[in-house]
LUMGU-609597 format. One record per residue (C-alpha): residue number from 1; residue in three letters; x, y, z. Coordinates in steps of 0.5 Angstrom, whole numbers. Layout:
- NUM Ala X Y Z
...
This chain:
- 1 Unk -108 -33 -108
- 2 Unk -101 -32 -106
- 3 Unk -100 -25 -102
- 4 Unk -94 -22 -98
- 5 Unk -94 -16 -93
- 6 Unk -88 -11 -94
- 7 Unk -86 -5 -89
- 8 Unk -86 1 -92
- 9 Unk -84 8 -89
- 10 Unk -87 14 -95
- 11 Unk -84 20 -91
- 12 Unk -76 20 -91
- 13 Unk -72 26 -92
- 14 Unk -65 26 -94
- 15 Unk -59 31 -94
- 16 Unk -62 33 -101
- 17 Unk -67 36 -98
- 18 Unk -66 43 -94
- 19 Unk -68 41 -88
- 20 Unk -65 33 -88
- 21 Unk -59 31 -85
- 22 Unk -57 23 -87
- 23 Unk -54 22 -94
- 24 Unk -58 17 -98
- 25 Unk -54 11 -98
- 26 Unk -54 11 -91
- 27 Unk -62 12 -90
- 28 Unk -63 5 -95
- 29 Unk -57 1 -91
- 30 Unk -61 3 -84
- 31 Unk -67 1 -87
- 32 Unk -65 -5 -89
- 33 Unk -62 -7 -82
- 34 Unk -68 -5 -78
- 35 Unk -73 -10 -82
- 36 Unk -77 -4 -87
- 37 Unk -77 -8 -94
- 38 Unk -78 0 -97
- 39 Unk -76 7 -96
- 40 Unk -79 14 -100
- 41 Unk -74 20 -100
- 42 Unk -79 25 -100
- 43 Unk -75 31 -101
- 44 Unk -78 38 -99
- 45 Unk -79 42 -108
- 46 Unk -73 37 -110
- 47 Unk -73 30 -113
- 48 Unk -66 29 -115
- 49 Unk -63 24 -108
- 50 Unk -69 20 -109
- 51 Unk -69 18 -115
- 52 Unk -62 17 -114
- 53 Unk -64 13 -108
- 54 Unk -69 9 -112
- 55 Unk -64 6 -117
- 56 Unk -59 3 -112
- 57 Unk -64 1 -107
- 58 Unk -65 -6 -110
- 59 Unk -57 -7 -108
- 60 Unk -59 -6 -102
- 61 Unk -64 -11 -102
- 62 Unk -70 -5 -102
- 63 Unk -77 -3 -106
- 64 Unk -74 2 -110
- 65 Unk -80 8 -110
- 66 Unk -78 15 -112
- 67 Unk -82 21 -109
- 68 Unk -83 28 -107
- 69 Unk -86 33 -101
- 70 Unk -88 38 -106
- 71 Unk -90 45 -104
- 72 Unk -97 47 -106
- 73 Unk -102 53 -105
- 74 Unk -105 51 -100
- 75 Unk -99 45 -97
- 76 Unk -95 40 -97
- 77 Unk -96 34 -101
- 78 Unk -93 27 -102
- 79 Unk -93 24 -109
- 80 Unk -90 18 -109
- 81 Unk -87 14 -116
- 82 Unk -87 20 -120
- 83 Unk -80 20 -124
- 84 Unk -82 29 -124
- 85 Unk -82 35 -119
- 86 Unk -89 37 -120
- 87 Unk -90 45 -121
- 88 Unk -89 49 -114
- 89 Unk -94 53 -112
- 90 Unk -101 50 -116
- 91 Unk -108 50 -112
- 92 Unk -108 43 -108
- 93 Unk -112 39 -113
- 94 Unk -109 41 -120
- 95 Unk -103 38 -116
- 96 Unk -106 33 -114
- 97 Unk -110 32 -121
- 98 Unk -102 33 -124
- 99 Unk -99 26 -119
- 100 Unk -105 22 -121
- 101 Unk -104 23 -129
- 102 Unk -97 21 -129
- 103 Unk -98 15 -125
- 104 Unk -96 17 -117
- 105 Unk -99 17 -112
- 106 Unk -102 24 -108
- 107 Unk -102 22 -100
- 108 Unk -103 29 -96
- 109 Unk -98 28 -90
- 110 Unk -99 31 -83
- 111 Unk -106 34 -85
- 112 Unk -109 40 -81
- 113 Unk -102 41 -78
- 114 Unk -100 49 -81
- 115 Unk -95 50 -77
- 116 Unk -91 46 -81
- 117 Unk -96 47 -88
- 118 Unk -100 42 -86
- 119 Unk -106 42 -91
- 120 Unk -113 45 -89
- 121 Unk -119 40 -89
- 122 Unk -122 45 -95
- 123 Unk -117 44 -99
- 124 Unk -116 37 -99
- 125 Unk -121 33 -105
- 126 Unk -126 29 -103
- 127 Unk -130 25 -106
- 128 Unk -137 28 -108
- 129 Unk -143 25 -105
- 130 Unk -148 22 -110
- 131 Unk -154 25 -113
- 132 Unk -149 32 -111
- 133 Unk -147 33 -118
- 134 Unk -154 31 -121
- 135 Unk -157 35 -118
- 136 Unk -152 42 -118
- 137 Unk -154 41 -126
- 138 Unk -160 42 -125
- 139 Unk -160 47 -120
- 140 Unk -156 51 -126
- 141 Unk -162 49 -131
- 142 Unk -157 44 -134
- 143 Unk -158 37 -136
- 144 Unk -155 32 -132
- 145 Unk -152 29 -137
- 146 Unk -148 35 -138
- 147 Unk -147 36 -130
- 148 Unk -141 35 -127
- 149 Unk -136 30 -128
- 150 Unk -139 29 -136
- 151 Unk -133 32 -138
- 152 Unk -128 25 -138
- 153 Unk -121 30 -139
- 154 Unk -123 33 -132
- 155 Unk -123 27 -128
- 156 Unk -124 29 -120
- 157 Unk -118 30 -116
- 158 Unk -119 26 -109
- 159 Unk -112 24 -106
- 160 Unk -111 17 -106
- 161 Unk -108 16 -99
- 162 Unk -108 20 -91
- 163 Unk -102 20 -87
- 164 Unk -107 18 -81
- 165 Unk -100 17 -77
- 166 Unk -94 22 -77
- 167 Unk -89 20 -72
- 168 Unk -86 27 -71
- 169 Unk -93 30 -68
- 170 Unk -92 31 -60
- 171 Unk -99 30 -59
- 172 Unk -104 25 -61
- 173 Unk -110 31 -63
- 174 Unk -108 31 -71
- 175 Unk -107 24 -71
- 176 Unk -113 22 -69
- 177 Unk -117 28 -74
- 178 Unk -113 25 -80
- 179 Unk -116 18 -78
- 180 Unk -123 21 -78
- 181 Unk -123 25 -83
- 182 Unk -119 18 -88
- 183 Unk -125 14 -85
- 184 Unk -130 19 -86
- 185 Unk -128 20 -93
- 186 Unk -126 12 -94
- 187 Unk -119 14 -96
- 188 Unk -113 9 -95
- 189 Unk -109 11 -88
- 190 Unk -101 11 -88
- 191 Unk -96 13 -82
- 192 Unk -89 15 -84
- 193 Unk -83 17 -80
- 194 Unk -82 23 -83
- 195 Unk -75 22 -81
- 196 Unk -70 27 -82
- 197 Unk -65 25 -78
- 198 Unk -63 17 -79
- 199 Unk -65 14 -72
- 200 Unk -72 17 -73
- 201 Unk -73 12 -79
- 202 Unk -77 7 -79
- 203 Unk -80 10 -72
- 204 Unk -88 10 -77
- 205 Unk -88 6 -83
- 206 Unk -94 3 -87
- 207 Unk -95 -5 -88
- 208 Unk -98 -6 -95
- 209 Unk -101 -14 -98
- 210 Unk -99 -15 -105
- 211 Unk -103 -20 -108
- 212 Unk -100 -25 -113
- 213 Unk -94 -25 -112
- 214 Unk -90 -31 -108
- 215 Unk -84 -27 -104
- 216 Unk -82 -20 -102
- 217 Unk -76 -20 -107
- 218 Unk -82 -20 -113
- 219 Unk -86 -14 -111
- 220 Unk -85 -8 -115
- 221 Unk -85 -1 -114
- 222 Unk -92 -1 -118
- 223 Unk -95 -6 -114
- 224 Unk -94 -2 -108
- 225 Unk -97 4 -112
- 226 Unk -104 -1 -113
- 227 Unk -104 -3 -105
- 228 Unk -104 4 -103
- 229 Unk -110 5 -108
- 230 Unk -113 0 -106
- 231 Unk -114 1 -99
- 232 Unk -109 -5 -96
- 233 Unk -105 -2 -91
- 234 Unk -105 -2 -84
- 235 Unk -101 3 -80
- 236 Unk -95 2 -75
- 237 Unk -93 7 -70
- 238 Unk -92 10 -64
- 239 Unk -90 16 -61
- 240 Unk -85 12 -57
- 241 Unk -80 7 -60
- 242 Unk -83 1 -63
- 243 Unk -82 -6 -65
- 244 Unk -74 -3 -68
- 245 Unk -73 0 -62
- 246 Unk -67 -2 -60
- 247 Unk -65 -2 -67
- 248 Unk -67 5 -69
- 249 Unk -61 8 -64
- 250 Unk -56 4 -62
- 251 Unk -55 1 -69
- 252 Unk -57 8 -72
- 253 Unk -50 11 -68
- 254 Unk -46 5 -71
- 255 Unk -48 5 -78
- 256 Unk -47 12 -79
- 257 Unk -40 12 -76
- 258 Unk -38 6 -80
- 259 Unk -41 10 -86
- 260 Unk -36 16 -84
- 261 Unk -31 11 -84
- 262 Unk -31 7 -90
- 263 Unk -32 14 -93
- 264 Unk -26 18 -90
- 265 Unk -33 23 -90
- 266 Unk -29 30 -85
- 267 Unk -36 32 -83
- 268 Unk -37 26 -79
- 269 Unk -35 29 -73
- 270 Unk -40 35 -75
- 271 Unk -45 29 -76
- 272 Unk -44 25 -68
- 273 Unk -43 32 -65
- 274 Unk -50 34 -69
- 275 Unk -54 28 -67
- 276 Unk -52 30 -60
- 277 Unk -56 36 -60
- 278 Unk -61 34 -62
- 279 Unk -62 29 -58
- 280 Unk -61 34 -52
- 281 Unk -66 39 -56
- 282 Unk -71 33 -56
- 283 Unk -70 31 -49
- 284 Unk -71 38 -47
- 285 Unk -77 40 -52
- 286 Unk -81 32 -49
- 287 Unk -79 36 -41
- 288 Unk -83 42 -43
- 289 Unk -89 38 -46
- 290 Unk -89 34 -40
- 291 Unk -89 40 -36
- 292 Unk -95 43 -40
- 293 Unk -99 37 -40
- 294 Unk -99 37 -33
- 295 Unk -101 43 -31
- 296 Unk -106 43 -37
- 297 Unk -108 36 -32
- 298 Unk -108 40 -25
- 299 Unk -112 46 -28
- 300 Unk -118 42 -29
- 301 Unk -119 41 -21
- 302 Unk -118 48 -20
């Protein structure tokens, strides 16, 4: 059977979301340049660039997948391939329950990670042991054929993929309990950027194998859905810049000057002197976690 790998990054945020920077049009035309066959907008609460980006991503060359970060209960929540914003603010299975019916799917990302709304490990649906149900019917004087799961309009809400890389995580902690926690549990891995500034696009991306398809130009959005079902990912990241290093910040600076041009936009001044910040922020912020992992290192032979 004929099969091909796309590069997918699930996890991007435009100038649509609160919190992003980078107009769409210029995140898919960096995504095509640095070799990704995909990139999802997953705006925090609002849909409205990414499905935007999802249409026109084909004049890019690109898989259009539309999505959304949405904020549960109990943390964010990635849905992916829904054309809806989810309810805000429902408990984290009846959200993940409400992507699933529609179609999506409902990835957790940067899990365990509160401080930036990672979901807690309770909260996350698992998949339920065998016999468990059976035998909480029976504890509770029911029969099995009415313990849980006899209902065919409750279905059980478990995910249908863990972010086991995140490329804005400093450390590797989280990263690490994700991945056990994904294989503990036998739920598909992804890694995603979570950009939020063009360069960083693309620094984590999944790759996915589609069966039955003979070339990338035939992959669909759906069919990538089915792949992250199905489990056949393998994650590509590092903290540190990957195979599209190169690429991820010289041609990032150069394609969003030529976008500022071409489009005569007044903030592009804003935009260069902005990105200069927060290189000096990130260098600043690596400096004071290399300081910190030192004396945490020296500490031990005290």
């Amino acid at each position: 059977m004929s099969r091909v790998t796309v590069s997918v990054d699930p996890h991007v945020h435009s100038e649509g979301s609160y919190d992003g920077h980078e107009p769409v049009e210029l995140i898919l035309e960096h995504a095509a340049e640095i070799g990704l066959d995909a990139v999802v907008i997953t705006d925090h609460d609002v849909i409205r660039e990414s499905k935007r980006a999802a249409e026109i991503a084909p004049e890019y060359g690109l898989i259009g997948i539309p999505g959304v970060e949405v904020s549960t209960a109990h943390g964010h929540l990635l849905a992916i391939g829904v054309e809806r914003m989810p309810p805000r603010g429902r408990p984290y299975a009846e959200t993940v329950r409400w992507v699933r019916e529609r179609g999506g799917v409902a990835i957790v990302p940067h899990p365990f990670q509160r401080s930036r709304h990672g979901v807690r490990q309770r909260n996350i649906p698992v998949p339920e042991p065998p016999g468990d149900a059976a035998e909480d019917a029976e504890a509770n004087g029911a029969p099995e054929s009415e313990g849980a799961g006899a209902d065919p309009a409750a279905p059980v809400a478990e995910v249908d993929a863990i972010e086991v890389f995140n490329a804005w995580l400093f450390t590797g902690y989280r990263n690490r309990r994700a991945r056990r926690f994904a294989a503990e549990h036998g739920y598909p891995g992804v890694a995603a950027s979570d950009a939020h500034h063009l360069q960083y696009v693309g620094r984590a991306f999944t790759e996915l194998t589609v069966e039955g398809v003979e070339s990338v130009h035939e992959v669909t959005a759906d069919d990538v859905l089915a792949a992250i079902r199905r489990g056949t990912t393998t994650v590509e990241g590092r903290r540190a810049p990957i195979r599209m290093a190169a690429k991820h910040y010289v041609g990032a600076a150069g394609r969003r000057s030529a976008y500022y041009a071409r489009t005569g936009a007044t903030r592009g001044a804003r935009a260069t002197k902005r990105t200069a910040v927060d290189g000096a922020v990130a260098a600043k912020v690596a400096a004071l976690q290399s300081v910190h992992r030192t004396r945490r290192f020296l500490s031990w032979f005290a």
